[in-house]
N, CA, C and O atoms as a GROMACS GRO file, in nm:
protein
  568
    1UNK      N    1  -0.607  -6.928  -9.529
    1UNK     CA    2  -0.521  -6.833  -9.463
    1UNK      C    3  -0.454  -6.901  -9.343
    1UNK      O    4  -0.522  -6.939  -9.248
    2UNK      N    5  -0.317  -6.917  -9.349
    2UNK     CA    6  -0.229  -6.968  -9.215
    2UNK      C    7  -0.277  -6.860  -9.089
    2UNK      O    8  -0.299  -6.739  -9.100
    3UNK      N    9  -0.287  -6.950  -8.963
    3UNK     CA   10  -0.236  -6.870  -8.846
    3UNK      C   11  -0.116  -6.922  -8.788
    3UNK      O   12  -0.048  -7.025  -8.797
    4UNK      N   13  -0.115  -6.810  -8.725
    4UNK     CA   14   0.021  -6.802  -8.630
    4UNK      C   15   0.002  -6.993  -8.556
    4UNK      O   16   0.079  -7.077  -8.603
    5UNK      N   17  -0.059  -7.021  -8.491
    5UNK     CA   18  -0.094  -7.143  -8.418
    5UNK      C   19  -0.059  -7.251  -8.559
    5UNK      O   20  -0.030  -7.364  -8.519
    6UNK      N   21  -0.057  -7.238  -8.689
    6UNK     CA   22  -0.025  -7.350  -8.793
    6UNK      C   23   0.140  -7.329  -8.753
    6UNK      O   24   0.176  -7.444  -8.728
    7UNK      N   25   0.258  -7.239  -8.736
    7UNK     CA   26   0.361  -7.258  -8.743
    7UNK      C   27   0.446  -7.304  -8.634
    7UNK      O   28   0.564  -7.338  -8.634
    8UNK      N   29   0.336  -7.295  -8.515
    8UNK     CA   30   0.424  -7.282  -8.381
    8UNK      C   31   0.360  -7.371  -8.306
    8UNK      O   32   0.384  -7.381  -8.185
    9UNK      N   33   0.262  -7.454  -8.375
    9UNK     CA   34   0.180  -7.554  -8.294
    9UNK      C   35   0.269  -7.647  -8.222
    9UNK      O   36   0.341  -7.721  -8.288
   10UNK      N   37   0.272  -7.652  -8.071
   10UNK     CA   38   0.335  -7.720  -8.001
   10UNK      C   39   0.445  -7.771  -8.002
   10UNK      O   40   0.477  -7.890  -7.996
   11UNK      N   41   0.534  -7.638  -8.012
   11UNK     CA   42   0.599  -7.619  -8.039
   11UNK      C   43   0.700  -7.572  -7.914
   11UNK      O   44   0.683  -7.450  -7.907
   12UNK      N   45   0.785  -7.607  -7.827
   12UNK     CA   46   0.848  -7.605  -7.750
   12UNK      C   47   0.915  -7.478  -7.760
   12UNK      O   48   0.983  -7.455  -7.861
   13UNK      N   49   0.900  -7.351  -7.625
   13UNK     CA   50   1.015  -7.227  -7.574
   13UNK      C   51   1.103  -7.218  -7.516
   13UNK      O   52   1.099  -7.270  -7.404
   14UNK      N   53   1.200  -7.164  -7.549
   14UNK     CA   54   1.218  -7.128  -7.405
   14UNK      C   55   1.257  -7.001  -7.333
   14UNK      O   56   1.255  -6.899  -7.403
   15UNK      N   57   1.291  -6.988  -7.205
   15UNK     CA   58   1.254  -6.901  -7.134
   15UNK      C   59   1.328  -6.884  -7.033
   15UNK      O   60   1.380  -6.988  -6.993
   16UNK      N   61   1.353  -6.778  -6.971
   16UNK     CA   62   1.431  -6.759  -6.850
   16UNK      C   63   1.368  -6.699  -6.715
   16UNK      O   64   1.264  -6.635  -6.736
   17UNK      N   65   1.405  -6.706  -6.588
   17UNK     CA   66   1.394  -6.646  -6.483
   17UNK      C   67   1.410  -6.517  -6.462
   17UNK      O   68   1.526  -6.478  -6.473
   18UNK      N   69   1.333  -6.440  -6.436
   18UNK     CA   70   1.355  -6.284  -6.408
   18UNK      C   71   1.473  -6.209  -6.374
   18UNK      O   72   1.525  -6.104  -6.413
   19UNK      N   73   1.509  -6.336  -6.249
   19UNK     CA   74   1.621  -6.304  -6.167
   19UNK      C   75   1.756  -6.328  -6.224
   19UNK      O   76   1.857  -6.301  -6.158
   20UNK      N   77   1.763  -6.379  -6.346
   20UNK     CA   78   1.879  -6.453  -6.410
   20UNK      C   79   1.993  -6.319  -6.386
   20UNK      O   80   1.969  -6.210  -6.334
   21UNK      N   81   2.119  -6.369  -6.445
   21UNK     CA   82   2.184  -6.279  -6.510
   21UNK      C   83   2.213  -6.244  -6.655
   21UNK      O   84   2.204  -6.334  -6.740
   22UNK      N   85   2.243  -6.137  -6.686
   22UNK     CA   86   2.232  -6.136  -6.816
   22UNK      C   87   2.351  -6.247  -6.831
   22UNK      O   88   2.322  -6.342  -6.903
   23UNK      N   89   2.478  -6.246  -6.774
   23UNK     CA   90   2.608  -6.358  -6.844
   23UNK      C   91   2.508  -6.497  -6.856
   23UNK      O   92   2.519  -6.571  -6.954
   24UNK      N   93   2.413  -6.524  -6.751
   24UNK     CA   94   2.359  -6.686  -6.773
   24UNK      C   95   2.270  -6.667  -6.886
   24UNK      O   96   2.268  -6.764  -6.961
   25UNK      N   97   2.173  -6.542  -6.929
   25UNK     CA   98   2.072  -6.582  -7.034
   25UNK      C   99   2.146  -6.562  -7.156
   25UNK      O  100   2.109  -6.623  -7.256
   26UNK      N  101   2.264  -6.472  -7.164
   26UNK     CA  102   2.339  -6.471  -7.286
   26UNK      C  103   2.385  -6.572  -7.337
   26UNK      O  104   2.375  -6.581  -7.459
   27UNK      N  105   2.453  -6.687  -7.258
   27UNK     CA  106   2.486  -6.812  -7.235
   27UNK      C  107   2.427  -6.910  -7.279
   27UNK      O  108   2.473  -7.009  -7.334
   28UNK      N  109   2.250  -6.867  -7.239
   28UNK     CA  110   2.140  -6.987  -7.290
   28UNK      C  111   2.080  -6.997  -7.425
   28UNK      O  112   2.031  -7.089  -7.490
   29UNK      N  113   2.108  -6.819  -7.456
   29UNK     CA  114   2.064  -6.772  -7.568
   29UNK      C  115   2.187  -6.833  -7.704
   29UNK      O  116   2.159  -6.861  -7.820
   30UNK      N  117   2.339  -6.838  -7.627
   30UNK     CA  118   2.388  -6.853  -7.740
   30UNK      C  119   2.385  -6.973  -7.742
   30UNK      O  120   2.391  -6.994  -7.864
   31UNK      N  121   2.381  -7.081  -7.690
   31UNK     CA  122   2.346  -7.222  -7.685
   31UNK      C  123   2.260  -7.307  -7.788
   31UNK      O  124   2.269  -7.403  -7.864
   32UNK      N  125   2.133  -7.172  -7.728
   32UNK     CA  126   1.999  -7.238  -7.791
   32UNK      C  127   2.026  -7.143  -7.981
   32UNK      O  128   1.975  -7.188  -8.084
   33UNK      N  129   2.086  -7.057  -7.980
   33UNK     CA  130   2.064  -7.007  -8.131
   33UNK      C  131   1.993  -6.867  -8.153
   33UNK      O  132   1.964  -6.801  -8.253
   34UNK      N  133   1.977  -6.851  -8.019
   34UNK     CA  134   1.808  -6.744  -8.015
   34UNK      C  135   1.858  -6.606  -8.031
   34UNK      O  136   1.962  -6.569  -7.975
   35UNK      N  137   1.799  -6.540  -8.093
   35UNK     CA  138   1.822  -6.404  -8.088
   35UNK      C  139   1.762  -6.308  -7.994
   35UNK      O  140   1.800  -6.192  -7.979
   36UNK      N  141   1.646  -6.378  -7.917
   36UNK     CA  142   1.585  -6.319  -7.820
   36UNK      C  143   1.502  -6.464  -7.737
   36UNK      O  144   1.479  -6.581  -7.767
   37UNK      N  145   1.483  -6.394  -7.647
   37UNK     CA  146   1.437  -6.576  -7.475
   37UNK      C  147   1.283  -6.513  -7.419
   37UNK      O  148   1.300  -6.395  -7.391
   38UNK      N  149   1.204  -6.537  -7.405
   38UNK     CA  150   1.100  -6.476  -7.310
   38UNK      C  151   1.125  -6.521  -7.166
   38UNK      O  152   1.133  -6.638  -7.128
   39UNK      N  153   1.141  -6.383  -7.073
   39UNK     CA  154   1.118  -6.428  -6.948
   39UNK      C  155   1.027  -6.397  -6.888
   39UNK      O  156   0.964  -6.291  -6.890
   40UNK      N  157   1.008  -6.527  -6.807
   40UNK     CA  158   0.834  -6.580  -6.713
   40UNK      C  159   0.886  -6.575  -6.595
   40UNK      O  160   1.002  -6.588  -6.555
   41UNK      N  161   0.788  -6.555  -6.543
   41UNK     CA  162   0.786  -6.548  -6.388
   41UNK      C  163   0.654  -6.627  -6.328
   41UNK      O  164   0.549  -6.565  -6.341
   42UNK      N  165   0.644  -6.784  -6.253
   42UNK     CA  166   0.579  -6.903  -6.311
   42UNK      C  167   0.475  -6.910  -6.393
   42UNK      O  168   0.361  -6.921  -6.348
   43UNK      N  169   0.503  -6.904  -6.532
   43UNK     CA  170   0.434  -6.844  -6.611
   43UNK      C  171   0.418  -6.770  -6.705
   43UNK      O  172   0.409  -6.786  -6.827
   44UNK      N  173   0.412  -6.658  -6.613
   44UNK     CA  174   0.362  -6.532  -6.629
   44UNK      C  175   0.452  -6.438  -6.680
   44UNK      O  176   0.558  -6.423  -6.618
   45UNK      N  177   0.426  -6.356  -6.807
   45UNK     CA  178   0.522  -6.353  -6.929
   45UNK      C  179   0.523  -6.153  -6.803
   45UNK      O  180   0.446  -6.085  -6.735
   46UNK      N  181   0.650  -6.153  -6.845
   46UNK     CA  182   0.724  -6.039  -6.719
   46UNK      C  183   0.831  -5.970  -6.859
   46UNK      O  184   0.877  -5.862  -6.822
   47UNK      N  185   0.870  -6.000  -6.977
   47UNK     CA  186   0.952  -5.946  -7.063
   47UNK      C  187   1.024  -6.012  -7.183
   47UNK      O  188   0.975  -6.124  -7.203
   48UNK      N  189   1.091  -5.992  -7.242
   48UNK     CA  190   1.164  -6.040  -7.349
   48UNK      C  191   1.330  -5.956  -7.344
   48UNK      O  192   1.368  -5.839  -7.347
   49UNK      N  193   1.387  -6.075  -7.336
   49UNK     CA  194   1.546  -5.977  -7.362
   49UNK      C  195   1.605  -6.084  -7.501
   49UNK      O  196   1.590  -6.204  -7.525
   50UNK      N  197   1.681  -5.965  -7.575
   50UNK     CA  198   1.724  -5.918  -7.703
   50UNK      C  199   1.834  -5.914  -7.713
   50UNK      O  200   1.887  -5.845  -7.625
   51UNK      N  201   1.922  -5.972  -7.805
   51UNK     CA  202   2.040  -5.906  -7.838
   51UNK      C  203   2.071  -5.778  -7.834
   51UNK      O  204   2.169  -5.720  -7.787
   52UNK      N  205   1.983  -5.742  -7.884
   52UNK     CA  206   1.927  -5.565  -7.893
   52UNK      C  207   1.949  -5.519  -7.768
   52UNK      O  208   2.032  -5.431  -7.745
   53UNK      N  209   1.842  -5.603  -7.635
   53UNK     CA  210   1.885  -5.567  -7.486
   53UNK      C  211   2.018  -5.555  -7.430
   53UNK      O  212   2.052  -5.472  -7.347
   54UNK      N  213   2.114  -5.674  -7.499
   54UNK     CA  214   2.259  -5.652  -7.436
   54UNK      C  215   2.293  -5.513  -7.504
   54UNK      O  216   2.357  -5.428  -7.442
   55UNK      N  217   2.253  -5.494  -7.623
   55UNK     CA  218   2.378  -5.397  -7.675
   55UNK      C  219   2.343  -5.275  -7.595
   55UNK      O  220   2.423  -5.224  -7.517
   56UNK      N  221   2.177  -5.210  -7.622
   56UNK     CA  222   2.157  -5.106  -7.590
   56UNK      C  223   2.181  -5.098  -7.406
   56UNK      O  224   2.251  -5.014  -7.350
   57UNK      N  225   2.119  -5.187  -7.351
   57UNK     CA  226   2.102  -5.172  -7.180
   57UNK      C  227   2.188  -5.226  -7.108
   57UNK      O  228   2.186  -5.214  -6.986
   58UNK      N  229   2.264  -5.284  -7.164
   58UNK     CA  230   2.411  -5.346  -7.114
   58UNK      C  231   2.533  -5.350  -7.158
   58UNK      O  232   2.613  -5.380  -7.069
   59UNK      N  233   2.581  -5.330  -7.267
   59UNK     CA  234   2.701  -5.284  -7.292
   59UNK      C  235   2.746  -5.137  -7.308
   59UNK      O  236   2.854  -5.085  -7.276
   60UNK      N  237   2.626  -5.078  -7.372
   60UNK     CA  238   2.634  -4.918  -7.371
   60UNK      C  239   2.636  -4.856  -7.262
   60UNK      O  240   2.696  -4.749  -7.262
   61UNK      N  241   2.587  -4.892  -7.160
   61UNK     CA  242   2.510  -4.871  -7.003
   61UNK      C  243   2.664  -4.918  -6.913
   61UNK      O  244   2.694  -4.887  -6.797
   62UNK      N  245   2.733  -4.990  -6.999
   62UNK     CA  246   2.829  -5.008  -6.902
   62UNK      C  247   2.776  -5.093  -6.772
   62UNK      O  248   2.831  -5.084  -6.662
   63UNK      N  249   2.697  -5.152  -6.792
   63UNK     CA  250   2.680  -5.245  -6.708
   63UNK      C  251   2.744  -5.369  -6.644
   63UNK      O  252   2.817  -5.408  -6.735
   64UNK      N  253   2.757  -5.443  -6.558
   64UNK     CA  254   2.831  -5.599  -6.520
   64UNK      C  255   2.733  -5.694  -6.569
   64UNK      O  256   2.629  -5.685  -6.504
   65UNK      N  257   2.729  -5.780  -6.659
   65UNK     CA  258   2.654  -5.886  -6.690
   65UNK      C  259   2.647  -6.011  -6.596
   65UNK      O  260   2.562  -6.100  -6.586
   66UNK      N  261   2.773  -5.987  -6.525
   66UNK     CA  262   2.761  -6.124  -6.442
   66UNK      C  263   2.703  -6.070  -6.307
   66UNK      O  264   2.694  -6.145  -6.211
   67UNK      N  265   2.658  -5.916  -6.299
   67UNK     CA  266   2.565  -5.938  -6.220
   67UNK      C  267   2.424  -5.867  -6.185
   67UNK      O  268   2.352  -5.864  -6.086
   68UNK      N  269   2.421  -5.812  -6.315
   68UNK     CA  270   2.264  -5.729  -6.357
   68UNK      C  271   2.156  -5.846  -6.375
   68UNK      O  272   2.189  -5.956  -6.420
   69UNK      N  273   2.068  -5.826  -6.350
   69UNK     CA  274   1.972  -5.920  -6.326
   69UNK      C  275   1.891  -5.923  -6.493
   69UNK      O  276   1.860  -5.814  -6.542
   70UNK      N  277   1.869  -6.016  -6.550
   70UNK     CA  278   1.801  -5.986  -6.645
   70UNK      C  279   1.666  -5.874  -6.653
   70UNK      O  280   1.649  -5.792  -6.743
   71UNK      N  281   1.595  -5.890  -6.558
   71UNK     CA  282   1.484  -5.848  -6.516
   71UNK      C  283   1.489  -5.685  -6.516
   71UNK      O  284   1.385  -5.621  -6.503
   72UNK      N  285   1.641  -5.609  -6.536
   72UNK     CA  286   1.648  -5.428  -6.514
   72UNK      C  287   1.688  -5.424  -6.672
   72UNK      O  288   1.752  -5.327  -6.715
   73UNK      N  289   1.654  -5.516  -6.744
   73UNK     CA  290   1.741  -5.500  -6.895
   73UNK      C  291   1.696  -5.544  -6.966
   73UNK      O  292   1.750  -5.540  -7.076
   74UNK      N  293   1.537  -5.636  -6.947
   74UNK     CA  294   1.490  -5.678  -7.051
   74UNK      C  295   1.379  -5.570  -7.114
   74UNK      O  296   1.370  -5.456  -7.068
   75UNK      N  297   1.293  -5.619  -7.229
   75UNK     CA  298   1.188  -5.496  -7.268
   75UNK      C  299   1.068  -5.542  -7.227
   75UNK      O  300   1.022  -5.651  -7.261
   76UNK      N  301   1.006  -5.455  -7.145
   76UNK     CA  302   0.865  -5.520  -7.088
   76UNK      C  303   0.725  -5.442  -7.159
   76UNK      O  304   0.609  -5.460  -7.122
   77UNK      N  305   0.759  -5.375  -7.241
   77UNK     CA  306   0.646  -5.314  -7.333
   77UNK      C  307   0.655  -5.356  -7.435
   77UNK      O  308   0.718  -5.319  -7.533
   78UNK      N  309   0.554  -5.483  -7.407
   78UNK     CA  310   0.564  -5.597  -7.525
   78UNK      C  311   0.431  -5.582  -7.595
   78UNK      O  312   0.328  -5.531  -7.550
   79UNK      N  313   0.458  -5.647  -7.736
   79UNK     CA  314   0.367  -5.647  -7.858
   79UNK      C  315   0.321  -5.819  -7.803
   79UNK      O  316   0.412  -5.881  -7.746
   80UNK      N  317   0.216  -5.876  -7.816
   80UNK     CA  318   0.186  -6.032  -7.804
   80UNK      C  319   0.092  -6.001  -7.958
   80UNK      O  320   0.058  -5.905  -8.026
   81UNK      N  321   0.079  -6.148  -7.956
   81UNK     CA  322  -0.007  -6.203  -8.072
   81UNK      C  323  -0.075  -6.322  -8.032
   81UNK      O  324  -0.013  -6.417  -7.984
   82UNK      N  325  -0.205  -6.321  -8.050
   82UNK     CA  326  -0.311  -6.430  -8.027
   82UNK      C  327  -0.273  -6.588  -8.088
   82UNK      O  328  -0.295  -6.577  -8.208
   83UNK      N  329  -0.250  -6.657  -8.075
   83UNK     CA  330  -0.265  -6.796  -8.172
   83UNK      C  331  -0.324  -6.799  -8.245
   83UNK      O  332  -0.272  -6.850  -8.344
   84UNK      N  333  -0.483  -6.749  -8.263
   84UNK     CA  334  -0.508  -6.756  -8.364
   84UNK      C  335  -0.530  -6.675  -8.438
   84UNK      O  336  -0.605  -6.699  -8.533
   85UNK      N  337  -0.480  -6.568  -8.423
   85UNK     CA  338  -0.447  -6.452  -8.524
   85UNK      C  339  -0.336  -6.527  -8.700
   85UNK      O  340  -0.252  -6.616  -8.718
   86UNK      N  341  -0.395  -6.440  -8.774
   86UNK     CA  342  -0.350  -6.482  -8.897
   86UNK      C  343  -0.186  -6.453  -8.896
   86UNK      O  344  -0.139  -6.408  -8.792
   87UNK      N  345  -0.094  -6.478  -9.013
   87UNK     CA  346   0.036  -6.437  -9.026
   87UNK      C  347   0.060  -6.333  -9.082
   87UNK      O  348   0.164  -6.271  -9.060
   88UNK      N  349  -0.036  -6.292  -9.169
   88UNK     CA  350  -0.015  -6.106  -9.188
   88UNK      C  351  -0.009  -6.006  -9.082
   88UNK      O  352   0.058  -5.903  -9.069
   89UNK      N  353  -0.146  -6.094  -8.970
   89UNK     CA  354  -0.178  -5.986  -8.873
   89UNK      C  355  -0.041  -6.000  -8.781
   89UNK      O  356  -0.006  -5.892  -8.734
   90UNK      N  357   0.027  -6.092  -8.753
   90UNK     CA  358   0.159  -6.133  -8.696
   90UNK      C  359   0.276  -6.052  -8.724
   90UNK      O  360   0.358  -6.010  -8.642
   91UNK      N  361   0.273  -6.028  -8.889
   91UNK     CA  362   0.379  -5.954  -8.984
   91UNK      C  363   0.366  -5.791  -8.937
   91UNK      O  364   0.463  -5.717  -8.918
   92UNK      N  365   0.260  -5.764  -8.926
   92UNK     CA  366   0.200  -5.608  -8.952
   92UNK      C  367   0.234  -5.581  -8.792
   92UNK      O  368   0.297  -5.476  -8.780
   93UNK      N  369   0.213  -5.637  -8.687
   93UNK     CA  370   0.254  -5.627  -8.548
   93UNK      C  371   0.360  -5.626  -8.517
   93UNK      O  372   0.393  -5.566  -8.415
   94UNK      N  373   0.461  -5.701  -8.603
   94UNK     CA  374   0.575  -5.719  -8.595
   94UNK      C  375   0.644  -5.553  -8.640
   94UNK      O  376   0.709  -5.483  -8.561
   95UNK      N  377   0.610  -5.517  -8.784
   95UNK     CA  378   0.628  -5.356  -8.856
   95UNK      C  379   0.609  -5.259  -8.736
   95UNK      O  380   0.690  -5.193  -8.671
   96UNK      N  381   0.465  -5.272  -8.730
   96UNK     CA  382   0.379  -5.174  -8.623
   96UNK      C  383   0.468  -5.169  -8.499
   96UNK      O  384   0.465  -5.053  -8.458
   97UNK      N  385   0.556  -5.252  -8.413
   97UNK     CA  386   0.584  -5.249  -8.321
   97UNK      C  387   0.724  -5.249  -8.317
   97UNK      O  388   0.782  -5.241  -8.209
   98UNK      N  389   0.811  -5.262  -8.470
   98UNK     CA  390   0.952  -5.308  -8.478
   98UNK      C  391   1.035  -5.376  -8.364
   98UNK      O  392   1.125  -5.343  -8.286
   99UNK      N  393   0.949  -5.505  -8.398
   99UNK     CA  394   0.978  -5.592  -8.358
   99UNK      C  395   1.007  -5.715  -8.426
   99UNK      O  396   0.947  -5.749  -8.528
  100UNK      N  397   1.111  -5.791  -8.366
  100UNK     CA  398   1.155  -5.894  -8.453
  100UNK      C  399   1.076  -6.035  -8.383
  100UNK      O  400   1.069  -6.134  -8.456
  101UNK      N  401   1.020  -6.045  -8.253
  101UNK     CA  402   0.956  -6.181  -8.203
  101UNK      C  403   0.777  -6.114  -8.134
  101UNK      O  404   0.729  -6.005  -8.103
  102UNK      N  405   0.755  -6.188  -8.136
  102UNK     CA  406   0.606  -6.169  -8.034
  102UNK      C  407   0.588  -6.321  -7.993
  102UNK      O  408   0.595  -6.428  -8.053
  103UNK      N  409   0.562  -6.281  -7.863
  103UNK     CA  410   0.511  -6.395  -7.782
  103UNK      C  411   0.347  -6.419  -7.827
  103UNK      O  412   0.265  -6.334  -7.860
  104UNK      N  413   0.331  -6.552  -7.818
  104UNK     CA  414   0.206  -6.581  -7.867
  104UNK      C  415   0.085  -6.630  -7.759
  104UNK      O  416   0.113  -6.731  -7.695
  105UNK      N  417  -0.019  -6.580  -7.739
  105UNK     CA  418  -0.088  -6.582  -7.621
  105UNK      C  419  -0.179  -6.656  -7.628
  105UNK      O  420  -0.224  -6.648  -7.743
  106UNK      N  421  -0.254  -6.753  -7.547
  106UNK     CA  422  -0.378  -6.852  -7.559
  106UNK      C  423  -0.393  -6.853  -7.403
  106UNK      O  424  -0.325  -6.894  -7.309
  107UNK      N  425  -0.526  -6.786  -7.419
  107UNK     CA  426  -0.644  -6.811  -7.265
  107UNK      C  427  -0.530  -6.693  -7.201
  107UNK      O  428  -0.522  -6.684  -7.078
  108UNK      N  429  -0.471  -6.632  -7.261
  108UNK     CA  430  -0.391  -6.523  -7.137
  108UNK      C  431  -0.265  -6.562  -7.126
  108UNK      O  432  -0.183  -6.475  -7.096
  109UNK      N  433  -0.208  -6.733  -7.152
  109UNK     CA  434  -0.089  -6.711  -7.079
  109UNK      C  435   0.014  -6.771  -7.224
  109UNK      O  436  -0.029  -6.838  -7.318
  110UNK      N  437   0.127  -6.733  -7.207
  110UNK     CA  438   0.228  -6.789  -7.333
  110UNK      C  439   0.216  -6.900  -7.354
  110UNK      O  440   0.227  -6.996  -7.278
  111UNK      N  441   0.179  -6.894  -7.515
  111UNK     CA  442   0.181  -7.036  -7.582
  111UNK      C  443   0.311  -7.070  -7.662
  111UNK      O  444   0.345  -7.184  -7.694
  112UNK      N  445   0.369  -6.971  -7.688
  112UNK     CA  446   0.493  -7.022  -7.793
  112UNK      C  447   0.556  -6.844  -7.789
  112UNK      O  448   0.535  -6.738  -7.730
  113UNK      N  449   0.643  -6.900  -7.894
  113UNK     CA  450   0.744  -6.765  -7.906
  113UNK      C  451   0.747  -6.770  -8.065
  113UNK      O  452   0.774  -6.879  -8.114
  114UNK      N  453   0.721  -6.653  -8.156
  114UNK     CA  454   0.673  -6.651  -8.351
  114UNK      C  455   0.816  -6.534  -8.303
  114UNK      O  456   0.832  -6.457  -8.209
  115UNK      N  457   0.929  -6.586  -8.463
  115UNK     CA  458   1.035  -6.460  -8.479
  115UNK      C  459   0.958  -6.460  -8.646
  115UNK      O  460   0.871  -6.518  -8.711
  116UNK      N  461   1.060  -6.353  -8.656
  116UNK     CA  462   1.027  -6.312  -8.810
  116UNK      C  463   1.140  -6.422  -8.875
  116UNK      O  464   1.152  -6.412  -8.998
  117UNK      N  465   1.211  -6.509  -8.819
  117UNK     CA  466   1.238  -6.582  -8.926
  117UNK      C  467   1.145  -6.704  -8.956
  117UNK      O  468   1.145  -6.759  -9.066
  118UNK      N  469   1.069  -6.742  -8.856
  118UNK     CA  470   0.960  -6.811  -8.856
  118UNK      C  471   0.878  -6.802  -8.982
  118UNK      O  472   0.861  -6.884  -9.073
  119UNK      N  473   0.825  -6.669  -8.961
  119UNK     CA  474   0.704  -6.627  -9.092
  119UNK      C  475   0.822  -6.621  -9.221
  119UNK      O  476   0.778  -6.654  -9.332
  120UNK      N  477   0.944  -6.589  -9.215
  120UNK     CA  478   1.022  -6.603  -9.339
  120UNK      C  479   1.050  -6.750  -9.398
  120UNK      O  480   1.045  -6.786  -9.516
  121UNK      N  481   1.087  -6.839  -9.265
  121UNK     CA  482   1.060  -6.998  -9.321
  121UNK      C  483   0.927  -6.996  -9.381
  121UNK      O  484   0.934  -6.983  -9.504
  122UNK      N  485   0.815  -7.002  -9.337
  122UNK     CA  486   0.723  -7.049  -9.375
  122UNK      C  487   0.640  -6.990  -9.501
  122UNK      O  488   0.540  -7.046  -9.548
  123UNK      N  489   0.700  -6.859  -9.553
  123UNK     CA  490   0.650  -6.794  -9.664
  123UNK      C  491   0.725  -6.847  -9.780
  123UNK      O  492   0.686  -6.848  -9.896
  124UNK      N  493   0.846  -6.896  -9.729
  124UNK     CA  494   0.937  -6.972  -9.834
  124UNK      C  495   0.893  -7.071  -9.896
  124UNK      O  496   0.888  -7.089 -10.018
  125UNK      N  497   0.841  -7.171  -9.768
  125UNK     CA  498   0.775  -7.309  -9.763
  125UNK      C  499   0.701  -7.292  -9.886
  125UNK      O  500   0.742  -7.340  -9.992
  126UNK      N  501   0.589  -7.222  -9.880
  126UNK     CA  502   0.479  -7.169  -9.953
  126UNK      C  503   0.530  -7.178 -10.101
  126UNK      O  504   0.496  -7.258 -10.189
  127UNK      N  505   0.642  -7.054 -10.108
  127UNK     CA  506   0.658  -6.995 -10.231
  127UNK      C  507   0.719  -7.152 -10.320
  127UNK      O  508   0.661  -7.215 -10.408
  128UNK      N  509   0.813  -7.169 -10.275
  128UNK     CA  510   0.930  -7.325 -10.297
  128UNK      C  511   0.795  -7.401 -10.347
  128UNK      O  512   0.811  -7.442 -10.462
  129UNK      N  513   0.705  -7.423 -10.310
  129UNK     CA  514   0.594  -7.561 -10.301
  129UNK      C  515   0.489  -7.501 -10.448
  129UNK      O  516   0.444  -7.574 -10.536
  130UNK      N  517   0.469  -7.324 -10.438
  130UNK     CA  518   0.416  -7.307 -10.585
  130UNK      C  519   0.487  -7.304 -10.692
  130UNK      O  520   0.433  -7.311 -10.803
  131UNK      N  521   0.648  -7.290 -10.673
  131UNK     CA  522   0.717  -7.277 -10.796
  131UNK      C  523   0.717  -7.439 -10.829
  131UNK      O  524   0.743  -7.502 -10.932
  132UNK      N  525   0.688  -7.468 -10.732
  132UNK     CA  526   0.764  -7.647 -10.810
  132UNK      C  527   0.604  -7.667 -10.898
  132UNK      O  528   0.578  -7.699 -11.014
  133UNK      N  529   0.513  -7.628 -10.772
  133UNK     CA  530   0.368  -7.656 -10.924
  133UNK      C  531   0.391  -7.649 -11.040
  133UNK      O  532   0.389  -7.727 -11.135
  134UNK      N  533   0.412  -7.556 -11.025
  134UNK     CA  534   0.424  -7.418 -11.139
  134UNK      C  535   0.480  -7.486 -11.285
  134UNK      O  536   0.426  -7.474 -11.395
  135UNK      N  537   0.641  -7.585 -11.241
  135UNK     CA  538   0.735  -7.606 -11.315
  135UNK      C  539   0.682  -7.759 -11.382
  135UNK      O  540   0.701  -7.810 -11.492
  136UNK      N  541   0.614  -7.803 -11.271
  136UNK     CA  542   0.559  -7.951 -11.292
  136UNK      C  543   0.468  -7.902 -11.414
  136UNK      O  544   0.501  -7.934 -11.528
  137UNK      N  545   0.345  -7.820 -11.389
  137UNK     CA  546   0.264  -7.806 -11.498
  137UNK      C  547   0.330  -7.731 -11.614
  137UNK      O  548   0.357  -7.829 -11.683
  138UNK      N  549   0.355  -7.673 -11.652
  138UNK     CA  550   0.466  -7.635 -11.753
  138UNK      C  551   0.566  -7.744 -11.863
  138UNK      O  552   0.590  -7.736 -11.983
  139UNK      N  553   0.604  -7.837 -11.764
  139UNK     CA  554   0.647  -7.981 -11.784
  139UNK      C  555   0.551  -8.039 -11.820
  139UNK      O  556   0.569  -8.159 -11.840
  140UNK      N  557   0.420  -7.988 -11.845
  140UNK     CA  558   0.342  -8.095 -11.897
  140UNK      C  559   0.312  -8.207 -11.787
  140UNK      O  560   0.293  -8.321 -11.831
  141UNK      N  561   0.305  -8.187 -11.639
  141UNK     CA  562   0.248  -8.258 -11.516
  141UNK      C  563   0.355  -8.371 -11.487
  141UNK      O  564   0.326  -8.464 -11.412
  142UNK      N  565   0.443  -8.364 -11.532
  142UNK     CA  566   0.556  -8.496 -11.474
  142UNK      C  567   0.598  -8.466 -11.368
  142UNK      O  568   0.676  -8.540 -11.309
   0.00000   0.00000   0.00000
C-alpha cells in the first residue's frame, strides 16, 4: 500500500507570506503552475489560498488585489494529512473535505503539499505499469 510520503518524498513547496498580496501570490502561483500555495508564517502553516480563493473572496467581494493581504482571503479551516497516512486515506480526505490539496504534516509542522493531481499521476503510474504486464504476458513474456 503507497503512502502519501512515497509521492511527495522530498519533495520541494512552496509557499507564501501571510502578509503577501493577493496580485504577488497570484503572480507566484501563475509562475509556479499551482492551483493553490500554502501560506506559513515561519513555518507555521496559517492557510492555503486557491484559485477558488481569488474567485470567491476576491473578485466576487470586489476586492483590490494589489492590496488585500493574502492572509483576509485565504482558507484557514484546513484538512492536513499525515505522511504517513496511506493514498486512499489522502483521497477520502480530499472527498470528505472537498478539497483539491492537503498539506502534509510530520512531527506537527509542513512537510510537503499532495493535490489530487498528484494521486491522479501516480494511480496512472500504477495502472500504465499493469497494463504493460498485462500485454507483455499475453505476448507470451517478450
Amino acid at each position: 500500500m503507497s503512502r502519501v510520503s512515497d509521492i511527495v518524498y522530498d519533495r520541494p513547496f512552496a509557499h507564501v507570506a501571510e502578509n503577501e498580496t493577493v496580485t504577488a501570490v497570484a503572480r507566484r502561483m501563475a509562475d509556479l503552475h499551482c492551483g493553490a500555495i500554502l501560506v506559513l508564517d515561519g513555518g507555521k502553516l496559517r492557510g492555503v489560498f486557491s484559485e477558488r480563493d481569488i474567485m470567491h473572496r476576491v473578485v466576487l467581494e470586489r476586492r483590490d488585489p494589489e492590496t488585500t493581504p493574502v492572509k483576509s482571503v485565504m482558507s484557514t479551516q484546513l484538512a492536513t494529512i499525515e505522511e504517513t497516512a496511506s493514498l486512499e486515506e489522502a483521497m477520502a480526505a480530499m472527498t470528505a473535505h472537498s478539497c483539491r490539496h492537503l498539506p502534509v504534516m510530520k512531527d506537527g509542522r509542513v512537510a510537503a503539499f499532495l493535490s489530487m493531481r498528484d494521486l491522479m499521476k501516480h494511480e496512472l503510474a500504477l495502472k500504465t505499469e499493469e497494463l504493460d504486464h498485462m500485454h507483455n504476458y499475453v505476448r507470451g513474456g517478450s
